[in-house]
N, CA, C and O atoms as CSV, one atom per row, in Angstrom:
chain,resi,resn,atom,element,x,y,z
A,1,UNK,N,N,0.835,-1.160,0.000
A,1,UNK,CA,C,0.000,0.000,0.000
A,1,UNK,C,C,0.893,1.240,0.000
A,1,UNK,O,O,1.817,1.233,0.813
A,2,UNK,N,N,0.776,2.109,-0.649
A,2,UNK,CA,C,1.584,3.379,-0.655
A,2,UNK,C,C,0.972,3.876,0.509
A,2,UNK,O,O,-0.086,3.532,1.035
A,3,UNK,N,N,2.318,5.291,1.048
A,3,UNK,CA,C,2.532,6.049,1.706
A,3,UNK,C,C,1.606,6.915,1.363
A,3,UNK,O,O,1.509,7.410,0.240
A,4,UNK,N,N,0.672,7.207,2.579
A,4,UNK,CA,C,-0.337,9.005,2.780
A,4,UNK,C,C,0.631,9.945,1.990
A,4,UNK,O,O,1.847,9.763,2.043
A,5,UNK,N,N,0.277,10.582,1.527
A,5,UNK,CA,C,0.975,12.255,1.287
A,5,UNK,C,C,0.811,12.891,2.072
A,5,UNK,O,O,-0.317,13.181,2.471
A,6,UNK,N,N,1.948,13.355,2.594
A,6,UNK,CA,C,2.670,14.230,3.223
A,6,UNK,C,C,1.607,16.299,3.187
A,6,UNK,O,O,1.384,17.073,2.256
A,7,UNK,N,N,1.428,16.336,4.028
A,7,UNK,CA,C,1.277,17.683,3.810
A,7,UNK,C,C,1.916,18.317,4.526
A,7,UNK,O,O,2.222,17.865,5.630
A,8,UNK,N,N,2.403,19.848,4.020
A,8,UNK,CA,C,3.027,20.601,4.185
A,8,UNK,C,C,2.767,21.589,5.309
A,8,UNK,O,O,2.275,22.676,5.004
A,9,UNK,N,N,3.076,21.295,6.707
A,9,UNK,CA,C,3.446,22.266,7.957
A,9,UNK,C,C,4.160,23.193,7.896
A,9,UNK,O,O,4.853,23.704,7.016
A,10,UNK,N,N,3.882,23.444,9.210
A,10,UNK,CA,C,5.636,24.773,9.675
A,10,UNK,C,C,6.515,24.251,9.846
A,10,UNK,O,O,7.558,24.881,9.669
A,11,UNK,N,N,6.596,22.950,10.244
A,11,UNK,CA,C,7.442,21.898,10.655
A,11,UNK,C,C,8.306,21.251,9.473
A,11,UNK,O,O,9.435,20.813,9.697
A,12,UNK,N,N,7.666,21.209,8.087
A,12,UNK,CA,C,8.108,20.629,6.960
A,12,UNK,C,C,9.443,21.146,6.649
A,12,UNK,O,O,9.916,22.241,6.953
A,13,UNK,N,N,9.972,20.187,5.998
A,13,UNK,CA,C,11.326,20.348,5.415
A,13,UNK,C,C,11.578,21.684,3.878
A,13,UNK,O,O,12.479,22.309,3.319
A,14,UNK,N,N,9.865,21.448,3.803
A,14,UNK,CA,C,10.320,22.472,2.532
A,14,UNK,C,C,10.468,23.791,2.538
A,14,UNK,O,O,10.093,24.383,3.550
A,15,UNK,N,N,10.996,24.498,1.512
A,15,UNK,CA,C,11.308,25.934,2.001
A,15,UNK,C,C,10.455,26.831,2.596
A,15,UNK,O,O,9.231,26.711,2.546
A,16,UNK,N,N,11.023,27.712,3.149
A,16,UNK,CA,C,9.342,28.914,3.581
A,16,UNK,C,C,9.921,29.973,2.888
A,16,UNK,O,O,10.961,30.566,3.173
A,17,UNK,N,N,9.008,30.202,1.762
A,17,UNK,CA,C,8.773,31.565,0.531
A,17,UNK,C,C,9.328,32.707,1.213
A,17,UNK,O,O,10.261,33.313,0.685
A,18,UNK,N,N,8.969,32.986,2.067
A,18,UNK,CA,C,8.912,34.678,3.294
A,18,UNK,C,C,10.478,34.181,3.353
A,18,UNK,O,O,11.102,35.241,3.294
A,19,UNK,N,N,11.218,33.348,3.420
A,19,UNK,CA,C,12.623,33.703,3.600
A,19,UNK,C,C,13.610,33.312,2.957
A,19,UNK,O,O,14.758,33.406,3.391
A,20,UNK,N,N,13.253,32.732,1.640
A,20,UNK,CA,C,14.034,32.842,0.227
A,20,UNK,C,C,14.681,33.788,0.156
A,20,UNK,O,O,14.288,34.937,0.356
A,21,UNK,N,N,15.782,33.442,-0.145
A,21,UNK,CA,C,16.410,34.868,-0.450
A,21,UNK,C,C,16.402,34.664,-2.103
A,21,UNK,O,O,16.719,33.536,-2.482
A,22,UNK,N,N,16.056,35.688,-3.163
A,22,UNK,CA,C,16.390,36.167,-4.129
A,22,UNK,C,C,17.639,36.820,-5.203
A,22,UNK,O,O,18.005,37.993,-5.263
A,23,UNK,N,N,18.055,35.846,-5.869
A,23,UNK,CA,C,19.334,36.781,-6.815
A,23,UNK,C,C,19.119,38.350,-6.767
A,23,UNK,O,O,18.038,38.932,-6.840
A,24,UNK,N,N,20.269,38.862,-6.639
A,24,UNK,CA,C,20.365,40.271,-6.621
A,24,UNK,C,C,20.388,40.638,-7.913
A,24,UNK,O,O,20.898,39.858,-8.718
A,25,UNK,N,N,19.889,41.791,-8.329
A,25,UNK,CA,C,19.688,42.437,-9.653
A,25,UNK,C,C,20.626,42.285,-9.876
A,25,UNK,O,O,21.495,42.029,-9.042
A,26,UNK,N,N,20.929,42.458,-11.992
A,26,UNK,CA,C,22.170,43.082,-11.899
A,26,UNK,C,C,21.976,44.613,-12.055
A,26,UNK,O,O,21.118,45.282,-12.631
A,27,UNK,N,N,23.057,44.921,-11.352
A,27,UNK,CA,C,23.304,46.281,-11.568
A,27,UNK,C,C,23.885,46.973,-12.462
A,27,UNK,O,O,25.106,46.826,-12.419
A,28,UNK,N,N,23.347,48.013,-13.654
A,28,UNK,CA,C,23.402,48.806,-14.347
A,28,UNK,C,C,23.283,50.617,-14.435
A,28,UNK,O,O,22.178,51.129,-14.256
A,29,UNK,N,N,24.104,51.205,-14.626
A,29,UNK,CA,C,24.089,52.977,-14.265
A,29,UNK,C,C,22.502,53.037,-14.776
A,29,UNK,O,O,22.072,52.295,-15.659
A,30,UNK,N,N,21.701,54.036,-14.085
A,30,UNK,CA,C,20.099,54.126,-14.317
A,30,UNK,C,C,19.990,54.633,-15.545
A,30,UNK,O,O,20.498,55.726,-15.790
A,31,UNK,N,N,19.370,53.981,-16.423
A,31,UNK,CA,C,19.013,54.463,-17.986
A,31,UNK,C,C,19.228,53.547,-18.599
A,31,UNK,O,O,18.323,53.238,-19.375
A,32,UNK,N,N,20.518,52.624,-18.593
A,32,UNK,CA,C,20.979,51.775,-19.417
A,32,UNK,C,C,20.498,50.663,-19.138
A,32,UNK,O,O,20.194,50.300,-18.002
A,33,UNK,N,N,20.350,49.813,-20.479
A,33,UNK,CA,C,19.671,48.814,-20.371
A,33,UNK,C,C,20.964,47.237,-20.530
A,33,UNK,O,O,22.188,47.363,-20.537
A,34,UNK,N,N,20.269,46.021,-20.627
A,34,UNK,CA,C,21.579,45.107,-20.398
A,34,UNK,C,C,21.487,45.055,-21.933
A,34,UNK,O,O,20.507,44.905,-22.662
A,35,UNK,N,N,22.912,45.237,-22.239
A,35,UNK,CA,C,23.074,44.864,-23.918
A,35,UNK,C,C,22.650,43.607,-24.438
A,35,UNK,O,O,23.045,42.627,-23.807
A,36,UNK,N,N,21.692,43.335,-25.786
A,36,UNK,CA,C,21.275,42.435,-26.597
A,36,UNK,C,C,22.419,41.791,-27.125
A,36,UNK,O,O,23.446,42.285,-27.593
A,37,UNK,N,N,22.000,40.331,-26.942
A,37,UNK,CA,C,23.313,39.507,-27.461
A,37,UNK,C,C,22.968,38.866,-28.703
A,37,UNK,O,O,21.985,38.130,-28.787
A,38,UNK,N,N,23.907,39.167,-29.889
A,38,UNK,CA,C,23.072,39.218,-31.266
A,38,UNK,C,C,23.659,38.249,-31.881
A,38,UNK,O,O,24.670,38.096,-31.196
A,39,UNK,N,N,23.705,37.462,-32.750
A,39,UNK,CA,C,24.196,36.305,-33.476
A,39,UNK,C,C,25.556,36.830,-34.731
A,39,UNK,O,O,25.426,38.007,-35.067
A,40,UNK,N,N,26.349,36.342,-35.168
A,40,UNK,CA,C,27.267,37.136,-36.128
A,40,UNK,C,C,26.808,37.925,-36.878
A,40,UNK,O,O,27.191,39.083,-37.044
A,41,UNK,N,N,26.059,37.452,-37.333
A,41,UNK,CA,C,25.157,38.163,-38.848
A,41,UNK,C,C,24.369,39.286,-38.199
A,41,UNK,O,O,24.247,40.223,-38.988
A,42,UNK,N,N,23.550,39.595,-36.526
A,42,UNK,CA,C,23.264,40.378,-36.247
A,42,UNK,C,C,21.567,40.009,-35.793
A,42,UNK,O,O,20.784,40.958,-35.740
A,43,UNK,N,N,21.174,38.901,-35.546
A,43,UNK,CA,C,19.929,38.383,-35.057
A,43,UNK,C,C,20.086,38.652,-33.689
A,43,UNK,O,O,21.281,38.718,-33.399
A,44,UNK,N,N,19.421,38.812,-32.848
A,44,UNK,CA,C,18.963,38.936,-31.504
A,44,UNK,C,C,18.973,37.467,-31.174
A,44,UNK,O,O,18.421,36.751,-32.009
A,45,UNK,N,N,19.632,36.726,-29.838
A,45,UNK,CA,C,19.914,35.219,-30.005
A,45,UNK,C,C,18.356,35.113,-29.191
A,45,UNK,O,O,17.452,34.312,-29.428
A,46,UNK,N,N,18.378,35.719,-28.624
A,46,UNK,CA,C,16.881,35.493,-27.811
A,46,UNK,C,C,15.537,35.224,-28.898
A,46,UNK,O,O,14.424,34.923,-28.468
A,47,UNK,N,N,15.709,35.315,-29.725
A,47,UNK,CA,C,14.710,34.965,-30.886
A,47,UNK,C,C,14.634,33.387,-31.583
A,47,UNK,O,O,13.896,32.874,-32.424
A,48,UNK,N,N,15.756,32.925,-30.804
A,48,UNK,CA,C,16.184,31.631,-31.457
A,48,UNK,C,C,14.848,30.627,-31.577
A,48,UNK,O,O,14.634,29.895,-32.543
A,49,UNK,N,N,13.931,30.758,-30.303
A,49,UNK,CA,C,13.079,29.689,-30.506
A,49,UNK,C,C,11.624,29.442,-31.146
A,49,UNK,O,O,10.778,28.547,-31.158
A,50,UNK,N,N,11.862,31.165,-31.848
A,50,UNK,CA,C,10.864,31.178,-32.763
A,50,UNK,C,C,11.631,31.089,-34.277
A,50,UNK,O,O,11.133,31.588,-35.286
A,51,UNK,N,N,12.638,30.530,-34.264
A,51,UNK,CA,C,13.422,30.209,-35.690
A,51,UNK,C,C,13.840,29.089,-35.738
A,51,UNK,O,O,15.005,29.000,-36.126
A,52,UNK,N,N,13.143,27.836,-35.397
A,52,UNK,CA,C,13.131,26.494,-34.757
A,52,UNK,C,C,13.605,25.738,-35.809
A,52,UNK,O,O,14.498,24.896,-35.711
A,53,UNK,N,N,12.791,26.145,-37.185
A,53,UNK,CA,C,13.527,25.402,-38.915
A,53,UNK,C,C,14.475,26.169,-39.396
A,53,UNK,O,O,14.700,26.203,-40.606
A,54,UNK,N,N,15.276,27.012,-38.363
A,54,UNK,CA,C,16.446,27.676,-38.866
A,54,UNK,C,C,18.234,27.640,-38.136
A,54,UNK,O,O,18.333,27.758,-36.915
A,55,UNK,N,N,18.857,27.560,-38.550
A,55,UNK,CA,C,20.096,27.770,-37.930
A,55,UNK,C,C,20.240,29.319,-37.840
A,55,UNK,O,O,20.527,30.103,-38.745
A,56,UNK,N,N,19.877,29.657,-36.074
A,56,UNK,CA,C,19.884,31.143,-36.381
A,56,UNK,C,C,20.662,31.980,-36.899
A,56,UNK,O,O,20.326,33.046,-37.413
A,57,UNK,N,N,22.502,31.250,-36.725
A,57,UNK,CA,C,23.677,31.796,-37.103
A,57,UNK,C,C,23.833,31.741,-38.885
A,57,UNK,O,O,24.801,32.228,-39.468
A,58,UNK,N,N,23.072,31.287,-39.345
A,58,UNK,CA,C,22.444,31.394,-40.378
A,58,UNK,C,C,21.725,32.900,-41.227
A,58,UNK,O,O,22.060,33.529,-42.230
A,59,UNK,N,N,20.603,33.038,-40.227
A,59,UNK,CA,C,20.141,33.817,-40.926
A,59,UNK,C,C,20.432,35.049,-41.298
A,59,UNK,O,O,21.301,35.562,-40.592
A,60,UNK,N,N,19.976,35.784,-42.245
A,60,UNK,CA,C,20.846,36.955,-42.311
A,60,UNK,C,C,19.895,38.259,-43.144
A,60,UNK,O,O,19.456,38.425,-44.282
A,61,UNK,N,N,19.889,38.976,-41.929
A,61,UNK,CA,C,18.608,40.263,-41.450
A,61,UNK,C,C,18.413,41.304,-42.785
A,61,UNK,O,O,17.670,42.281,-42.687
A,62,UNK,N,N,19.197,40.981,-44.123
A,62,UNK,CA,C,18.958,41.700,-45.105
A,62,UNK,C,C,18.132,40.710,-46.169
A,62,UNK,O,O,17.157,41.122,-46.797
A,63,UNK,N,N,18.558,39.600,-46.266
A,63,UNK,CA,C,17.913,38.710,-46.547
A,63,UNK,C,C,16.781,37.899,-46.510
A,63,UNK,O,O,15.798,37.801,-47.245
A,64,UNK,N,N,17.129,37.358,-45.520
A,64,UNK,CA,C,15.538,37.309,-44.913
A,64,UNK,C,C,14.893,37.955,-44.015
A,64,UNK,O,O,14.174,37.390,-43.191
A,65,UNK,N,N,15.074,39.218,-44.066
A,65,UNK,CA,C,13.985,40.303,-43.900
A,65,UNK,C,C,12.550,39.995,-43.627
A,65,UNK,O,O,12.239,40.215,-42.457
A,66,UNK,N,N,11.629,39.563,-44.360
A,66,UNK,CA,C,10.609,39.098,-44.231
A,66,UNK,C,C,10.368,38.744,-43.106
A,66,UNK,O,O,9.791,39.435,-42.267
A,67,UNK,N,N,10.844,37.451,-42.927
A,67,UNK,CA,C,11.070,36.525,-42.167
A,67,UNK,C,C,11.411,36.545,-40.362
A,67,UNK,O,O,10.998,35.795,-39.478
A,68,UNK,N,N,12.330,37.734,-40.303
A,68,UNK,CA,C,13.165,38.245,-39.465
A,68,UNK,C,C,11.450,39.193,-38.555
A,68,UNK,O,O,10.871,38.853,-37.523
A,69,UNK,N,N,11.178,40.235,-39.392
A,69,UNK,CA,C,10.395,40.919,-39.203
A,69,UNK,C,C,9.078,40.046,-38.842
A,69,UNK,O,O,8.551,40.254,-37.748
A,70,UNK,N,N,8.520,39.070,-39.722
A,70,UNK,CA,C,7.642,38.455,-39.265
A,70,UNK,C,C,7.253,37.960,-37.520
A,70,UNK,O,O,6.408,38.259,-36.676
A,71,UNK,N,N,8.514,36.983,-37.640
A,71,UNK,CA,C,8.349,36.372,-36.402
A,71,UNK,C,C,9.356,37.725,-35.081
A,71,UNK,O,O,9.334,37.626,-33.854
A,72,UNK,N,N,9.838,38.439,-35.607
A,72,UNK,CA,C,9.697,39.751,-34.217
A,72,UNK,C,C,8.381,40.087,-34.031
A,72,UNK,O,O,7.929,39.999,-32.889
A,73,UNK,N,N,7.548,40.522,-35.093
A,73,UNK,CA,C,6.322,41.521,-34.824
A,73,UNK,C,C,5.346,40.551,-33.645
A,73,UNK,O,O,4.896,41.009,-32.595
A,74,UNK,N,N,5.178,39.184,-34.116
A,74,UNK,CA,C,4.601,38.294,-33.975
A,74,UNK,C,C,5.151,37.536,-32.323
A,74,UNK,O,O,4.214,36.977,-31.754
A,75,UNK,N,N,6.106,37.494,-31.783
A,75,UNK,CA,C,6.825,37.206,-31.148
A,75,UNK,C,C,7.758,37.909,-30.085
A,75,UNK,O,O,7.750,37.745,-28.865
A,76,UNK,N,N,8.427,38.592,-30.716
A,76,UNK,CA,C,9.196,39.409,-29.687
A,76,UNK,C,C,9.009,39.990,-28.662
A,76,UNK,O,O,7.811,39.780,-28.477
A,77,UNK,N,N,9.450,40.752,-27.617
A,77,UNK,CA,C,9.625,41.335,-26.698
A,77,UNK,C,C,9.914,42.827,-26.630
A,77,UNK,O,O,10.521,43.302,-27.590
A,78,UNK,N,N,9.622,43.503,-25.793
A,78,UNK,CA,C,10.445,45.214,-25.891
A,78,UNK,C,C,11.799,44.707,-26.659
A,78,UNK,O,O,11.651,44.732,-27.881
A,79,UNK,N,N,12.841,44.339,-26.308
A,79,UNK,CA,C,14.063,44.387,-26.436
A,79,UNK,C,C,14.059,44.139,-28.027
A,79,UNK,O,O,14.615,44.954,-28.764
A,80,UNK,N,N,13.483,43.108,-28.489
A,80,UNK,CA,C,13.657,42.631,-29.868
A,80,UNK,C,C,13.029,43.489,-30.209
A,80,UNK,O,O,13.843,44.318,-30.617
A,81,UNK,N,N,11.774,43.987,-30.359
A,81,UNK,CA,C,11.613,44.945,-31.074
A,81,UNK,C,C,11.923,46.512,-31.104
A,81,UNK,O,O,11.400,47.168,-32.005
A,82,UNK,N,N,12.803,47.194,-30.103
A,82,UNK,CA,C,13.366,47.773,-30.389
A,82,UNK,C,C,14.592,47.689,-31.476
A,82,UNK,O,O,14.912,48.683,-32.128
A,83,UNK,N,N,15.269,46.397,-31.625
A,83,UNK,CA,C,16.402,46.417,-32.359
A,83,UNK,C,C,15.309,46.088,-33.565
A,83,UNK,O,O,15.738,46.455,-34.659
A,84,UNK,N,N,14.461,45.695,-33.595
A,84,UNK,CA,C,13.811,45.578,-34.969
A,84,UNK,C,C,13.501,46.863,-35.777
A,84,UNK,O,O,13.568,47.144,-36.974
A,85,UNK,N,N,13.152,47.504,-34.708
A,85,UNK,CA,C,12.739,49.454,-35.474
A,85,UNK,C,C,14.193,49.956,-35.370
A,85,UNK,O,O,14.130,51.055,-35.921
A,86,UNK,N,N,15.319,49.792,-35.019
A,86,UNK,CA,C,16.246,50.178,-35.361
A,86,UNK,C,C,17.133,49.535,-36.588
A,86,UNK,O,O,17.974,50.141,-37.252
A,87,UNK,N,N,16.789,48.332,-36.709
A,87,UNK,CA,C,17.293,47.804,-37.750
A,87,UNK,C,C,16.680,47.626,-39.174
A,87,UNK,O,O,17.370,47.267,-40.128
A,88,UNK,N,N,15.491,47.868,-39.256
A,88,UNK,CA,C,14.783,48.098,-40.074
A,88,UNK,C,C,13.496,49.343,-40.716
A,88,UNK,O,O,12.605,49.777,-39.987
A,89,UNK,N,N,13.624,49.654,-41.848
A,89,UNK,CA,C,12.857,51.481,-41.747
A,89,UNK,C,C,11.504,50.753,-41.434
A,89,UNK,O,O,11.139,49.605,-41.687
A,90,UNK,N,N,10.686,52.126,-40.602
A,90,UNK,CA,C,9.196,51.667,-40.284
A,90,UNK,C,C,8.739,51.327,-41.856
A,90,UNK,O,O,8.211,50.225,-42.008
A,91,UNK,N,N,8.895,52.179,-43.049
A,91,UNK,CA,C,8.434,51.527,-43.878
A,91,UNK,C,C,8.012,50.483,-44.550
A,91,UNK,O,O,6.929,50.180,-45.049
A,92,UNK,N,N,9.749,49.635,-44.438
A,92,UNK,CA,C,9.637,48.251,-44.465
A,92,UNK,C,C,8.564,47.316,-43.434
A,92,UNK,O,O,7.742,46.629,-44.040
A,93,UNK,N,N,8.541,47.260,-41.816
A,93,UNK,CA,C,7.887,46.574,-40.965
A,93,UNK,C,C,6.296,47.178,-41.579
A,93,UNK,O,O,5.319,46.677,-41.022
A,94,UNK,N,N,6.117,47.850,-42.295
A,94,UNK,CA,C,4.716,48.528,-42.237
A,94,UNK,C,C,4.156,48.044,-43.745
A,94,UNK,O,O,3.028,48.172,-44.221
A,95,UNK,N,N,5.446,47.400,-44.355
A,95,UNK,CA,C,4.845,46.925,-46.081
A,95,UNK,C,C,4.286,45.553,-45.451
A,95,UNK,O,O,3.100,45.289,-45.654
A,96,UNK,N,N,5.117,44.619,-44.660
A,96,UNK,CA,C,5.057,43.582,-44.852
A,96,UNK,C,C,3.841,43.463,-43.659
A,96,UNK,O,O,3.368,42.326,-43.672
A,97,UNK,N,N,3.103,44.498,-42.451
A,97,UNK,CA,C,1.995,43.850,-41.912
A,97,UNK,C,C,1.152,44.458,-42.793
A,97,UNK,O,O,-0.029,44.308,-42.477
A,98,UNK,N,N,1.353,45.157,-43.889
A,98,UNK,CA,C,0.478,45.374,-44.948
A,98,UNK,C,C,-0.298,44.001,-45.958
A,98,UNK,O,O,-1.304,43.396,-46.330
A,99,UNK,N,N,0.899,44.153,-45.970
A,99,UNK,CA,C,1.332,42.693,-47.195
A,99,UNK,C,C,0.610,41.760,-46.984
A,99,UNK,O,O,-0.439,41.774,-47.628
A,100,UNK,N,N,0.837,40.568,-46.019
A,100,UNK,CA,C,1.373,39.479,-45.158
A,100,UNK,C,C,0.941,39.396,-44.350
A,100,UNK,O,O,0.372,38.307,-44.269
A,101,UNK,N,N,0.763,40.355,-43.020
A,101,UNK,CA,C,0.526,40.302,-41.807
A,101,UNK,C,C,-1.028,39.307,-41.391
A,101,UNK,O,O,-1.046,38.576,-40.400
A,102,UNK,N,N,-2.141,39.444,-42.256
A,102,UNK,CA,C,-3.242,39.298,-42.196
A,102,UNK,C,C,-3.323,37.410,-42.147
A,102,UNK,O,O,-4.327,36.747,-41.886
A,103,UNK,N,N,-1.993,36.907,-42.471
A,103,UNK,CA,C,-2.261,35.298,-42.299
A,103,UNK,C,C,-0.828,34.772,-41.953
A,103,UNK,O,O,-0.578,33.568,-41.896
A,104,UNK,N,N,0.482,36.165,-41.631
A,104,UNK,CA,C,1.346,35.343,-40.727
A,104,UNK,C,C,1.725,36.075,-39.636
A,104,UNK,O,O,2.905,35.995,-39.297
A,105,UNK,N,N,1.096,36.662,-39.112
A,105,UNK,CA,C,1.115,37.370,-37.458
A,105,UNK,C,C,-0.317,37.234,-37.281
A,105,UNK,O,O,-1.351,37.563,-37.863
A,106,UNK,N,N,0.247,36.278,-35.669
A,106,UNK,CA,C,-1.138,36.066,-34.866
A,106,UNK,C,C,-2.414,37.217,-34.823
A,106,UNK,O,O,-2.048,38.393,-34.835
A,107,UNK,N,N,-3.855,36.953,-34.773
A,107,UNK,CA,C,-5.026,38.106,-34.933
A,107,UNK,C,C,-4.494,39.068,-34.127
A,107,UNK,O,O,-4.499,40.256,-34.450
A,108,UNK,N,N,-3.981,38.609,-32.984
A,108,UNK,CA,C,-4.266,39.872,-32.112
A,108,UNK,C,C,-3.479,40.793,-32.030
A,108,UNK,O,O,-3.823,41.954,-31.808
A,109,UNK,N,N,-1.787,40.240,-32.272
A,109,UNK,CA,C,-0.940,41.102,-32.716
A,109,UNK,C,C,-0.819,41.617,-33.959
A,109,UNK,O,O,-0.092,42.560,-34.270
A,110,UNK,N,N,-1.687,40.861,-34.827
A,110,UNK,CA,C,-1.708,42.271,-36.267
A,110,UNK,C,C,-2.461,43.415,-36.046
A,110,UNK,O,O,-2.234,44.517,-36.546
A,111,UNK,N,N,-3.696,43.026,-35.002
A,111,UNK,CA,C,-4.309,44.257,-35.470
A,111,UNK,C,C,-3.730,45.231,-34.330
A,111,UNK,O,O,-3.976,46.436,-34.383
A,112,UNK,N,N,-2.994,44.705,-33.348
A,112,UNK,CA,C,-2.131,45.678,-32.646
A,112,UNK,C,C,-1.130,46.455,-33.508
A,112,UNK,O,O,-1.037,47.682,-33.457
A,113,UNK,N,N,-0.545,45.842,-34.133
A,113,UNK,CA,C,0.468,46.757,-34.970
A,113,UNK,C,C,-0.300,47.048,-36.090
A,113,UNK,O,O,0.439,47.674,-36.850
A,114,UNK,N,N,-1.593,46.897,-36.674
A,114,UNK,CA,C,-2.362,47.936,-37.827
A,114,UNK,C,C,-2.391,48.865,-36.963
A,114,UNK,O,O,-1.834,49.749,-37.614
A,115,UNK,N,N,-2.679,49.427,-35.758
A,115,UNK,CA,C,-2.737,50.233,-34.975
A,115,UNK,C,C,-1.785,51.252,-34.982
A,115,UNK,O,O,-1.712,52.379,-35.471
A,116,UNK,N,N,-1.013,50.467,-34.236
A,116,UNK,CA,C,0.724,51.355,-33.923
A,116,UNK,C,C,1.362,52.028,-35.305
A,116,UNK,O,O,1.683,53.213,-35.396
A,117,UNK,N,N,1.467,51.161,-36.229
A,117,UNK,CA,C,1.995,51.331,-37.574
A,117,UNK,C,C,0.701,52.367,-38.105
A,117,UNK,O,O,1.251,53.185,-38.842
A,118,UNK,N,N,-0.213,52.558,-38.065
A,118,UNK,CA,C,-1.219,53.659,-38.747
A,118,UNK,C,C,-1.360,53.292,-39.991
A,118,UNK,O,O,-1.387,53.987,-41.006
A,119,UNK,N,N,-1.485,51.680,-39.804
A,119,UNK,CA,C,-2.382,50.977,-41.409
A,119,UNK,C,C,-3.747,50.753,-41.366
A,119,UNK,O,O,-4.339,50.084,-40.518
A,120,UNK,N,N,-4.457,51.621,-42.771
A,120,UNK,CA,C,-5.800,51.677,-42.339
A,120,UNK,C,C,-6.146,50.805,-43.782
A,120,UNK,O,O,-7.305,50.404,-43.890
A,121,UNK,N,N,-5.462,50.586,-44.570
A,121,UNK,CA,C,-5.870,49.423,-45.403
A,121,UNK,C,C,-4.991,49.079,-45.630
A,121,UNK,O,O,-3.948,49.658,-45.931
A,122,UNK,N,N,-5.390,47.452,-45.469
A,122,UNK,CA,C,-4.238,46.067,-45.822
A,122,UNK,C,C,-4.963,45.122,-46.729
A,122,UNK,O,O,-6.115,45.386,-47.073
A,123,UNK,N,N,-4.271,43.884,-47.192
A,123,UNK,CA,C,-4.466,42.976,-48.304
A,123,UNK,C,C,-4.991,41.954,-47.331
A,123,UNK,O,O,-4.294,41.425,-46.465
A,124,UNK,N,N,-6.981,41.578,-47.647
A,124,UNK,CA,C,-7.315,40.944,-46.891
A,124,UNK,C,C,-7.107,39.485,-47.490
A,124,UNK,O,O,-6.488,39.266,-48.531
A,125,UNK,N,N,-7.807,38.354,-46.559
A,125,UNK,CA,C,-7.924,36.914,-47.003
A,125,UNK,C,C,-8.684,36.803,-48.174
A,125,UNK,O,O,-9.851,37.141,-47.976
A,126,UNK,N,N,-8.471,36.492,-49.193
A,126,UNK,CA,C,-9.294,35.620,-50.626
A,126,UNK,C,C,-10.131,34.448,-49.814
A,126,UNK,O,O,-11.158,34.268,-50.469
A,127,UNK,N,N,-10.126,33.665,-48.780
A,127,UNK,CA,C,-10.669,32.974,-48.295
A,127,UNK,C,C,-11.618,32.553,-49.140
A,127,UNK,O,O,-11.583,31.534,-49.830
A,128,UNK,N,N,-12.531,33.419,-49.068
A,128,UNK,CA,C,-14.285,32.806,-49.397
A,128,UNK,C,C,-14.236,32.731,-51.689
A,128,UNK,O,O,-15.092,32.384,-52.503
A,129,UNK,N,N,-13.318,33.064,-51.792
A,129,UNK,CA,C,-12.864,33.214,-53.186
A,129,UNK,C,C,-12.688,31.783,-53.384
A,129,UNK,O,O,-13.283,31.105,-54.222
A,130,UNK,N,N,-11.826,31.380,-52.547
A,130,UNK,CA,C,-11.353,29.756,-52.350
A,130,UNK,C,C,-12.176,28.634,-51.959
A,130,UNK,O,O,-12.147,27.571,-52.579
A,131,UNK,N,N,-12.811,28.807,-51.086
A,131,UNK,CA,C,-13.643,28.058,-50.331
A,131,UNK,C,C,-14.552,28.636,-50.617
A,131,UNK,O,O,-14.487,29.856,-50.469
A,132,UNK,N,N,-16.095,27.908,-51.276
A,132,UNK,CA,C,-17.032,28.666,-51.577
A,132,UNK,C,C,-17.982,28.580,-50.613
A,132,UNK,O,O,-18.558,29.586,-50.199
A,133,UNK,N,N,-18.214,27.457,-50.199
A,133,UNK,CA,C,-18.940,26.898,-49.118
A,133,UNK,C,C,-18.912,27.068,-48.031
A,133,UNK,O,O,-19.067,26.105,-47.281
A,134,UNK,N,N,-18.657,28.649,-47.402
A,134,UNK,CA,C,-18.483,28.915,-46.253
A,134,UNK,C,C,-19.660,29.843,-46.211
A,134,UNK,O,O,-19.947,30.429,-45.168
């Protein structure tokens, strides 16, 4: 017959939360942020696991552009997308959620960035063109 489970007292061996101690920040002069660690070619490595069919050291941010931009808009973080608007003209990030955006950035973040970006017409789904029977 197995052993009761154990519940957790004051008495228990396991930790008590209230006196964890916590890693100390790191510390940075106030303003500055911790530098982005970028791949040779210049990818943000923190992006790696939305480039899962890619060798990130691979990719390369003039090139596949698209691509790069896609899965930031779609994905990223403050950090990545700051280096994304710095690395790329708003123009460009603003063709392709023009373009594109409408079936490869998630609903909710396209129409967040139709927003931000100040796109008031984009290239919708052919859907029902295709599928008649809807």
């Amino acid at each position: 017959m197995a052993a009761p489970l154990k519940v957790a007292t004051g008495d228990s061996p396991l930790p008590d939360p209230s006196t964890a101690r916590s890693e100390p920040a790191l510390s940075l002069p106030k303003g500055q942020a911790v530098p982005l660690e970028l791949t040779p070619r210049g990818v943000p490595v923190s992006l790696r696991p939305y480039f899962q069919e890619y060798n990130l050291e691979d990719v390369d941010p003039e090139q596949d552009a698209f691509t790069v931009i896609e899965r930031t808009l779609s994905w990223g973080m403050r950090r990545e997308l700051r280096w994304l608007f710095r690395r790329y003209p708003r123009a460009q990030v603003a063709e392709m959620v023009r373009f594109a955006g409408w079936w490869r950035i998630p609903q909710r973040r396209f129409y967040f960035w139709l927003n931000v970006l100040g796109i008031k017409e984009y290239r919708k789904s052919d859907y029902r063109k295709l599928w008649p029977h809807r």
